[in-house]
C-alpha positions in Angstrom: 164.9 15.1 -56.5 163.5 12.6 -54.0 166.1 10.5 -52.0 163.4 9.0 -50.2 164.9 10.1 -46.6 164.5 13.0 -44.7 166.8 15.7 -42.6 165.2 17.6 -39.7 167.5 19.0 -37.3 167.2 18.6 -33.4 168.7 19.9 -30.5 168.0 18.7 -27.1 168.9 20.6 -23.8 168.6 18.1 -20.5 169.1 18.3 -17.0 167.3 16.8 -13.9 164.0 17.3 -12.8 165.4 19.5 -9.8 166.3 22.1 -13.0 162.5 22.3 -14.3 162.3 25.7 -13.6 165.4 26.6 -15.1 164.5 24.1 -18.7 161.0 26.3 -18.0 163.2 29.8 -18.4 165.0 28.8 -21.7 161.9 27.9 -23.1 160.6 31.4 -22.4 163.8 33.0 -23.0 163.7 30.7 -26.7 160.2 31.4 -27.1 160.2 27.8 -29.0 160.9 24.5 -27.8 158.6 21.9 -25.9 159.5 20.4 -22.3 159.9 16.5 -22.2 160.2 14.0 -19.1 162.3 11.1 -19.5 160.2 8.5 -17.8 163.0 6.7 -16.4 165.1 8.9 -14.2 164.6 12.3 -13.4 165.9 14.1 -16.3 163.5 16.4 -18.4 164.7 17.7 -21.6 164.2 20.9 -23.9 163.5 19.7 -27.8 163.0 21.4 -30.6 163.8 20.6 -34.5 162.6 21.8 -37.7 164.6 24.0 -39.7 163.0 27.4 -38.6 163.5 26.5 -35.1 167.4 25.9 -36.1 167.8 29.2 -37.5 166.2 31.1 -34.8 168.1 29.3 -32.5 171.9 29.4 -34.1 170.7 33.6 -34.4 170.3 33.7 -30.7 173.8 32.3 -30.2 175.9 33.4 -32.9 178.5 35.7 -30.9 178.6 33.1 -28.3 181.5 30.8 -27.8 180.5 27.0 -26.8 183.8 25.0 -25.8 184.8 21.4 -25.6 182.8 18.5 -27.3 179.5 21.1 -27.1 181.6 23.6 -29.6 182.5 20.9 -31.6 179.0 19.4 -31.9 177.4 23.4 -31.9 179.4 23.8 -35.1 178.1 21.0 -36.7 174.7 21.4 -36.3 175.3 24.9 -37.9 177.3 23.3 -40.9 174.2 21.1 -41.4 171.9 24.0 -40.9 173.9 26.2 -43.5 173.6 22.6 -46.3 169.5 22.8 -45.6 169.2 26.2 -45.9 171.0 26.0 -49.2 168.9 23.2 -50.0 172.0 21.0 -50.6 170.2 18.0 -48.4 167.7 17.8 -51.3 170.8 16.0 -53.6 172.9 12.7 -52.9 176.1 15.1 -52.4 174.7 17.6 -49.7 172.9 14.7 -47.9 175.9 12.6 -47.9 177.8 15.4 -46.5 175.7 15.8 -43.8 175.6 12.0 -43.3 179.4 12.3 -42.4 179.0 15.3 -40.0 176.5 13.6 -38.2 178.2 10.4 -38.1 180.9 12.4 -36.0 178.4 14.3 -33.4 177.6 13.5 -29.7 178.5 10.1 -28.8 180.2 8.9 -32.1 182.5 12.3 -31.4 186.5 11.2 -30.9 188.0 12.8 -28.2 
């Protein structure tokens, strides 16, 4: 069924441009991902999305522990992984679900 909206999950890992060569080791360490400079400022950024990229990534870090807000928002990027890879984001229900998780990530996270 076609809801006529999409799901791709992303992940971005930033730090300042004094870090390059450190975002340049988790690249080659991730063997995925694609170095971005923030034009303003002097931040460059790690991205990668797509669903492959997801699951290779969550199976690098799945006996690792990530506390505060980043646990939090680790553990719902992996609930939204788990709906795609079930192919639940293909139906109103599963994309609504993840509509709620997401709606509760980053910014929009209450402390």
């Amino acid at each position: 069924m076609l809801l006529g909206f999409g799901v791709s999950p992303q992940n971005w890992i930033s730090q300042d441009k004094i870090s390059l060569v450190l975002l340049e080791q988790i690249v080659n360490f991730l063997k995925f991902g694609k170095i971005y400079y923030v034009t303003k400022g002097d931040v460059a950024s790690i991205r990668f999305n797509g669903i492959k990229s997801a699951n290779r990534f969550i199976n690098l870090f799945e006996n690792k522990k990530f506390h505060g807000d980043k646990g939090l928002n680790y553990k719902d990027f992996c609930n939204i992984v788990d709906l795609m890879n079930k192919k639940e984001h293909l139906n109103k229900k599963g994309f609504a679900k993840i509509k709620i998780i997401k709606s509760g990530m980053n910014t929009k996270r209450e402390s």
